[in-house]
C-alpha positions in Angstrom: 2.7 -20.4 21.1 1.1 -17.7 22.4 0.5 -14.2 20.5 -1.6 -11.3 20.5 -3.4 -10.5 17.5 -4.4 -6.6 17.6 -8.0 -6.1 17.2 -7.9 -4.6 13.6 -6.6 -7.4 12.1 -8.7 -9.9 13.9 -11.8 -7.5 12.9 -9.9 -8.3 9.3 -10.1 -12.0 9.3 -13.1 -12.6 10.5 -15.8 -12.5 7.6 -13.4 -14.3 5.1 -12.8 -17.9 5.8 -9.5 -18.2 4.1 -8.8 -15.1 6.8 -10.1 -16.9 9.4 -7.8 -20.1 8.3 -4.7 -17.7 8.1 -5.8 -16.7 11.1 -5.7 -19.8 13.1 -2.7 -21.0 11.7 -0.7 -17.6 12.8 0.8 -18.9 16.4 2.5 -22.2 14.7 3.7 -20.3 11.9 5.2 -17.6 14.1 6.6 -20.5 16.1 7.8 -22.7 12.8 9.7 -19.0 11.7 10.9 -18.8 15.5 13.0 -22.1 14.9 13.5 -22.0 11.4 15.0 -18.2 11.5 16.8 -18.5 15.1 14.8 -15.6 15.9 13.3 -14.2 19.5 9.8 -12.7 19.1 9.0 -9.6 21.0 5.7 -7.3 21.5 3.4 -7.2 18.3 3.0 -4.0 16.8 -0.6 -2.6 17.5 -0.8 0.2 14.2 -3.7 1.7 12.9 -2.0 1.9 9.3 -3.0 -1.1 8.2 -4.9 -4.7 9.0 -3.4 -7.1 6.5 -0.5 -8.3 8.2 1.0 -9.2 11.6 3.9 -7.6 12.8 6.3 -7.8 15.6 9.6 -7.2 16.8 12.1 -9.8 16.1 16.1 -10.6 17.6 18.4 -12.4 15.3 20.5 -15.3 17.2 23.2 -12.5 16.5 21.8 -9.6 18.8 20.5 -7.8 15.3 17.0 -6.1 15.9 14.7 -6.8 13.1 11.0 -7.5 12.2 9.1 -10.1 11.7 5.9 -9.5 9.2 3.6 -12.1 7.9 1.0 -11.0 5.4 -2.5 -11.4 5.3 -2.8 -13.2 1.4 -5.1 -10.3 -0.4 -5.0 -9.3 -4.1 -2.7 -6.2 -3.7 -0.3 -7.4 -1.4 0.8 -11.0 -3.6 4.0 -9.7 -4.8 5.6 -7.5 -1.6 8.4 -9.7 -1.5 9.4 -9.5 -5.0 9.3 -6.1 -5.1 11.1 -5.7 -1.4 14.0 -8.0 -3.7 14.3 -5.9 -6.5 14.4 -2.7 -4.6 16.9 -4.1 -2.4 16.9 -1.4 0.1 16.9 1.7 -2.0 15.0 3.3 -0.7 12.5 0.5 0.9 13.5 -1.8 4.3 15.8 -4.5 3.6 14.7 -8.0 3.4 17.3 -10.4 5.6 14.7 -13.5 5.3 11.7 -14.4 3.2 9.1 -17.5 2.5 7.2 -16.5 -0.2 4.8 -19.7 0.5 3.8 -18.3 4.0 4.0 -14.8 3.0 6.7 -14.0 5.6 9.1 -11.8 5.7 12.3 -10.8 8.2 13.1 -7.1 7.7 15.4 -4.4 8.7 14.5 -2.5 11.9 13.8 1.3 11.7 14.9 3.2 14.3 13.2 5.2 15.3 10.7 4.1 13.6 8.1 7.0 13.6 6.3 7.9 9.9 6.5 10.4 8.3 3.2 11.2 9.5 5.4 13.5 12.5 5.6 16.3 9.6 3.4 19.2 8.0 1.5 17.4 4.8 3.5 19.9 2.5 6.7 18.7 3.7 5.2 15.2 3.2 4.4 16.0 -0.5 8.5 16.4 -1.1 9.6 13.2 0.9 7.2 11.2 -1.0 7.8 12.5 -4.2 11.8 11.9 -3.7 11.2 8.4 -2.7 8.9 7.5 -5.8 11.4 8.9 -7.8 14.0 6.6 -6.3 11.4 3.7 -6.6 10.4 3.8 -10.2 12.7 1.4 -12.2 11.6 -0.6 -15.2 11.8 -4.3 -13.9 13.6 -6.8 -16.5 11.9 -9.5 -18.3 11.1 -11.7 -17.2 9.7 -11.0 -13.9 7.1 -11.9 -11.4 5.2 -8.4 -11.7 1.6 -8.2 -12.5 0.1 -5.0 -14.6 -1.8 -2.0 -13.0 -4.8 -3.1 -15.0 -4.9 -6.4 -12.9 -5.8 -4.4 -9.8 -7.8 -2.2 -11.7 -10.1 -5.0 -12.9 -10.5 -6.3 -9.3 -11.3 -3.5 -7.6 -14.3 -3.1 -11.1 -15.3 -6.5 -10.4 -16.0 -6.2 -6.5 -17.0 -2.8 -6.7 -19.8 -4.0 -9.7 -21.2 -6.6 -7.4 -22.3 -3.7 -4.8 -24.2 -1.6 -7.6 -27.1 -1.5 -5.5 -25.6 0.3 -2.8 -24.0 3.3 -4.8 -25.2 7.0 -3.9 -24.6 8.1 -7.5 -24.5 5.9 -10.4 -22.9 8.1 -13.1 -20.2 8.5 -10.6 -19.4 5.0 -10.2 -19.4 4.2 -13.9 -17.3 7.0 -14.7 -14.9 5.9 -12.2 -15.0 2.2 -14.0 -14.5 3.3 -16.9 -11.6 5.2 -16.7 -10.2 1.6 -14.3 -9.9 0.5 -18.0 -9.3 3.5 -20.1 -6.6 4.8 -18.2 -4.1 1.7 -17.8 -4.7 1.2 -21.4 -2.9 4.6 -22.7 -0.3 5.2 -19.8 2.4 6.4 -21.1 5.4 4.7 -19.1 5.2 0.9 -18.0 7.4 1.3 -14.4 7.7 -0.7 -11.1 5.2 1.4 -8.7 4.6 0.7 -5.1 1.1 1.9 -5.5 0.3 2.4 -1.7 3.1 4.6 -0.9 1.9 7.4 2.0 3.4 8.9 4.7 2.2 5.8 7.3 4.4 3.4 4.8 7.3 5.3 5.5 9.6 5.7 8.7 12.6 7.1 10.4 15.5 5.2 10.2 19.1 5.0 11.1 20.2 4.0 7.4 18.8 6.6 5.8 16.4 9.6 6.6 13.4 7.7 5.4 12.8 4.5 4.1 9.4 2.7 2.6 7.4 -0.1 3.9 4.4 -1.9 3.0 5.0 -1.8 -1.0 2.6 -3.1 -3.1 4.3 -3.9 -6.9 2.4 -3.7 -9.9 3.6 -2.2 -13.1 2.1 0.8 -14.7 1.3 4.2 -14.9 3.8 6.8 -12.8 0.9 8.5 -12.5 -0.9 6.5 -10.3 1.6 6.4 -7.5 0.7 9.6 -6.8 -3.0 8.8 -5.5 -2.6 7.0 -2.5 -0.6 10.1 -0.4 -3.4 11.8 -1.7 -6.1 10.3 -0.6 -3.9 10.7 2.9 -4.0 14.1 2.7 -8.2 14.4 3.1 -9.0 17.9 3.9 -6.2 19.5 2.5 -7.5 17.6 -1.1 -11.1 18.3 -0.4 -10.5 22.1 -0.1 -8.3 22.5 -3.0 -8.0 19.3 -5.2 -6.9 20.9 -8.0 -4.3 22.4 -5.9 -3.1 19.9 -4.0 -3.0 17.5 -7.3 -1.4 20.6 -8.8 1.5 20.5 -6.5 2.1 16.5 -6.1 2.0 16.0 -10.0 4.8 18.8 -10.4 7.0 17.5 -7.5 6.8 13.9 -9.5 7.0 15.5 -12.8 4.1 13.5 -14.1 1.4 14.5 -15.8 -1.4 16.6 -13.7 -4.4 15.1 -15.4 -3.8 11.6 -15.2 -3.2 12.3 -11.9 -6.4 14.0 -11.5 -8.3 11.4 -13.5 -6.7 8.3 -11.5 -7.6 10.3 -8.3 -11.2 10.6 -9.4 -11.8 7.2 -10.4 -10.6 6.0 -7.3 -13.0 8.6 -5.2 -15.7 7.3 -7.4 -15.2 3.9 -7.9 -12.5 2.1 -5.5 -14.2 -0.7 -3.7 -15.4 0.4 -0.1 -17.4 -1.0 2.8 -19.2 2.4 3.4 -21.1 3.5 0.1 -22.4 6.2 1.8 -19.5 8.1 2.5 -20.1 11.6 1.7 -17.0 12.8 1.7 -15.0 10.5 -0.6 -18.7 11.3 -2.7 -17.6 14.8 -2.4 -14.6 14.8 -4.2 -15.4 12.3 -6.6 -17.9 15.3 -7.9 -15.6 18.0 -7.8 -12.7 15.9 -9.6 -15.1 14.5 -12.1 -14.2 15.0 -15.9 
């Protein structure tokens, strides 16, 4: 079977062998779901929001639009189905098929489908801040969910075998530590989606909005704030305290550990460009 990979996902795959091997595999799987599902593929979607997954649109043997996603296995992203289950629609996309083995997932069909990218970023702040709210549940024992600290030491670990290629040292260590300080003290243990931001969320038919992309882990509310954040670049790099100000009150969470997880991640979040200034810049101005 025939497919077109867009060129940010095949950029993706294509200094990782187990990538590569994903990669490769991609047309039969698509073509084993095809048959197993009784689905009808259509175009592939071609976003710049992401390049750990393959998307397209999908027909059910019933005429029901839908999409068909099949993720790209990576650390953050293990648990997406899980946490598409518990949510069960409220507020996220539904989930009408899953095989957890080949990370692929049937889901419900926005429509329109635009993100909530279309709006003003302080208009932004509230949607986001009303969908986290609806999002954070305390998951029941047992349960499949790893904790915040898992991703935490990942990103220490990969981001400690670049040492040689940070600007600022003290930066990058103060950023570690607070990777193991701050999932340590949080002061809530919830379900977060911890890449929620305006591109993971569309127009749809359903409801207003609805949230795609999670990515589970259980933690610190505070956290969840971050990755709109660190959307919302010039807005946070001319007032950070601001801008942190204003999210952290819309959330009702804390405005420091907001401020200390959004420094750590400026400072010490693994990156393929060390030598980017900008996210530099902030790290600085946010630093305790």
């Amino acid at each position: 079977m025939r497919i077109t990979v867009p060129d940010h996902l095949a950029a993706s795959c294509a200094n990782a062998p187990e990538s590569a091997r994903w990669l490769e595999r991609l047309p039969s799987t698509v073509a084993e779901l095809q048959r197993r599902w009784s689905i009808t593929i259509g175009e592939a979607f071609d976003s710049s929001e992401g390049s750990c997954a393959w998307v397209a649109t999908a027909t059910r043997s019933t005429g029901q639009a839908s999409v068909l996603k099949l993720g790209l296995p990576h650390m953050e992203g293990l648990h997406e189905i899980a946490g598409l289950r518990f949510w069960d629609g409220d507020p996220t996309v539904r989930l009408l098929e899953a095989d957890e083995s080949l990370g692929a997932m049937l889901l419900e069909c926005c429509r329109p489908g635009t993100t909530l990218r279309e709006l003003p970023e302080p208009e932004q702040d509230v949607v986001i801040a009303n969908l986290l709210k609806r999002l954070w549940r305390a998951p029941r024992r047992p349960h499949p969910f790893r904790p915040l600290s898992d991703m935490a030491a990942s990103w220490s670990a990969e981001t400690t075998v670049n040492e040689a290629r940070w600007l600022d040292h003290g930066i990058v260590r103060a950023g570690l530590h607070l990777f193991q300080e701050l999932p340590r003290n949080a002061p809530t243990e919830t379900l977060l989606a911890t890449d929620l931001h305006a591109g993971n969320v569309l127009r749809a038919e359903r409801e207003p909005w609805l949230v795609i992309d999670p990515k589970p882990f259980v933690g610190d509310l505070a956290y969840d704030a971050t990755q709109h954040l660190l959307n919302c670049t010039a807005r946070l790099a001319a007032n950070p305290d601001g801008t942190i100000a204003r999210v952290a009150d819309l959330l009702g969470v804390d405005r420091e550990r907001v401020r200390l997880w959004t420094f750590a991640r400026a400072a010490a979040e693994p990156r393929d460009d060390w030598t980017d200034e900008d996210r530099l810049s902030l790290a600085r101005k946010l630093a305790p």
